[in-house]
LUMVO-301925 format. One line per field, with one value per residue (C-alpha): residue number from 1; x, y, z. Coordinates in steps of 0.02 Angstrom, whole numbers, always signed. Layout:
N
num	c(NUM,...);
east	c(X,...);
north	c(Y,...);
up	c(Z,...);
***
This chain:
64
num	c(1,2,3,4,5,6,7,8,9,10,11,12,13,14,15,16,17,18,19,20,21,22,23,24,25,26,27,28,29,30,31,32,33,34,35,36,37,38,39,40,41,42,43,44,45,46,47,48,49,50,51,52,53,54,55,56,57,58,59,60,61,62,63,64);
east	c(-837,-839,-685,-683,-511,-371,-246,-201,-113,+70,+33,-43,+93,+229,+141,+141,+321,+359,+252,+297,+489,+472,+381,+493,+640,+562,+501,+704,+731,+826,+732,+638,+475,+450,+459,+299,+221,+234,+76,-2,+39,-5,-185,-202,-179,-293,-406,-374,-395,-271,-322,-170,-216,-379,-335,-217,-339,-215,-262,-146,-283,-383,-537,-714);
north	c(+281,+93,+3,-150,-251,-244,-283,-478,-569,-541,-373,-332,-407,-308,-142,-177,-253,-95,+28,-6,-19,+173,+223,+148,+235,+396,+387,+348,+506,+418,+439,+613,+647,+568,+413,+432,+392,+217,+256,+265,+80,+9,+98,+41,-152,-152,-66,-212,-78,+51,+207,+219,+26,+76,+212,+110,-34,-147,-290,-393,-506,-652,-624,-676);
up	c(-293,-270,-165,-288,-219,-356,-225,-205,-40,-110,-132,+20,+102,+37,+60,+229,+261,+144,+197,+387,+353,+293,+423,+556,+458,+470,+650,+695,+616,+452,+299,+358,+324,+163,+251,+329,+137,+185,+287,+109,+54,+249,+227,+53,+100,+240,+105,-30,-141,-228,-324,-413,-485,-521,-632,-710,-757,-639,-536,-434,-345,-424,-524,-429);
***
């Protein structure tokens, strides 16, 4: 499986803002576990690429 980027600057950005919000939440012990999903999003902007998108037919960066 190819890791074509679907996953703009915007994006990206909020997955991590996101993605490391949750995780601080659940590290404190205030969202639990599920928290720790955030990981997900964090991993998936350094990536530039979702799965999720893919399988979707999304794509939130600009076309090269």
């Amino acid at each position: 499986m190819e890791l074509t980027t679907n996953v703009g600057s915007l994006d990206r950005m909020l997955r991590i803002a996101i993605g490391g919000f949750l995780m601080v939440l659940a590290a404190i012990g205030t969202v639990g576990i599920w928290g720790w999903l955030g990981s997900i999003l964090v991993v998936t902007a350094f990536l530039k690429f979702c799965p999720v998108y893919r399988v979707l037919g999304l794509k939130t960066c600009k076309s090269s």
